[in-house]
Legacy VTK file of the C-alpha trace (Angstrom):
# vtk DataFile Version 3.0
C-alpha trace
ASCII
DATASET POLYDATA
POINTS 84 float
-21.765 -18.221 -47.522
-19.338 -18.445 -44.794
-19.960 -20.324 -41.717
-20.700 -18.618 -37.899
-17.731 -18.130 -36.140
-17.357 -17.576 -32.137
-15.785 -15.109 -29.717
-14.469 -16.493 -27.274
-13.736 -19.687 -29.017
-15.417 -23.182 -27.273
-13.565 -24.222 -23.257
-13.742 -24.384 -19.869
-13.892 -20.781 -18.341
-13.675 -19.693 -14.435
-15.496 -16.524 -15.329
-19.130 -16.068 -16.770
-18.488 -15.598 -20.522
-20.322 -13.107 -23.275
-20.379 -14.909 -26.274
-20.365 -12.885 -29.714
-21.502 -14.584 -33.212
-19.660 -13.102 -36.569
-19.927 -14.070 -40.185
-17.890 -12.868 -43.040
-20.248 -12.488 -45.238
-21.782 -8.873 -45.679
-25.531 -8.461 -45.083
-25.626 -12.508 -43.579
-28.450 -12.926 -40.521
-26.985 -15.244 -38.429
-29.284 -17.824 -36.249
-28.818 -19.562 -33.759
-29.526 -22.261 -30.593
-28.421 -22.748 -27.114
-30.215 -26.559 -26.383
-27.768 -28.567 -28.909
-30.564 -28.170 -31.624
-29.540 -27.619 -34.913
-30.540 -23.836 -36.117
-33.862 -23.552 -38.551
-34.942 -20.668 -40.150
-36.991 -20.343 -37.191
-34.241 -20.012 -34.686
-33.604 -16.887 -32.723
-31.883 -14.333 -34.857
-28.689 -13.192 -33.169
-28.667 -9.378 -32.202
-26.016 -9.516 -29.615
-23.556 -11.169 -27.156
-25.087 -14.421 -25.733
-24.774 -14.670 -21.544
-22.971 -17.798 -20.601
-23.073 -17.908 -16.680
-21.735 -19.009 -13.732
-22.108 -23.153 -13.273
-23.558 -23.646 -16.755
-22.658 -25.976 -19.490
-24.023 -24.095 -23.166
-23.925 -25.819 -26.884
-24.304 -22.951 -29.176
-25.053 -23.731 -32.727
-25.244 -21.277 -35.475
-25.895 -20.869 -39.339
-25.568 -17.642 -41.801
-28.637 -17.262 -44.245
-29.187 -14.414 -46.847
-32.010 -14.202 -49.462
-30.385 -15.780 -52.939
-27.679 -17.487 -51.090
-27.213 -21.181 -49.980
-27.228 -21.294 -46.327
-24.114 -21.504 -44.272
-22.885 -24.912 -42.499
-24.096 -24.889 -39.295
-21.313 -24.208 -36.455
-21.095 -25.031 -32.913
-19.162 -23.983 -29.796
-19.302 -25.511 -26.240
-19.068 -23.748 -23.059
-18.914 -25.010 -19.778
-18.389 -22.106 -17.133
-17.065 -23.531 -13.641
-15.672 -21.553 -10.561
-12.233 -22.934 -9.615
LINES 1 85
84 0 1 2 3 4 5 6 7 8 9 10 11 12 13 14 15 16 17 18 19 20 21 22 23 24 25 26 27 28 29 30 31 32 33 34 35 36 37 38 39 40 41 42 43 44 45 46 47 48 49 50 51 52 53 54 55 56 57 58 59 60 61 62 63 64 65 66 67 68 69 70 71 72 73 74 75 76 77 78 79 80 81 82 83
C-alpha cells in the first residue's frame, strides 16, 4: 500500500492554503487528522481539499487502508500559514 502524499508539500505559507491528500494505490480510502493524532480507522475519511487558514499552525497526518491490504505508513505534513 503506498503511503498519503500532500499537495502543497509541508512550509510556511503567506496565503491560506487548500491542502489535497493522494495515494497511488487504486481504490485506497485515505484517513486522516488535523490535531497531531495519529489516523485510526476511525478518522475522518478524506473527500476533499483540507482548509488551512489565515494565522493557523495544522499537523496533518494521513494513512491509506483497503479491505485485504496492510495499511499504509502513516504520513504527516505541517503547515503554518502567517501573513508577512
Amino acid at each position: 500500500m503506498a503511503a498519503p502524499s500532500f499537495s502543497p508539500a509541508a512550509g510556511t505559507y503567506t496565503t491560506a492554503k487548500n491542502v489535497t491528500i493522494h495515494c497511488t494505490t487504486s481504490g485506497a480510502k485515505i484517513l486522516y487528522t488535523t490535531d497531531g493524532s495519529d489516523p485510526t480507522a476511525s478518522s475522518t475519511p478524506y473527500t476533499g481539499a483540507i482548509s488551512v487558514p489565515l494565522n493557523t499552525t495544522m499537523t496533518i497526518k494521513a494513512m491509506a487502508i483497503k479491505t485485504d491490504w496492510t495499511d499504509s505508513p502513516t504520513t504527516s505534513a505541517g503547515y503554518n500559514v502567517t501573513p508577512n
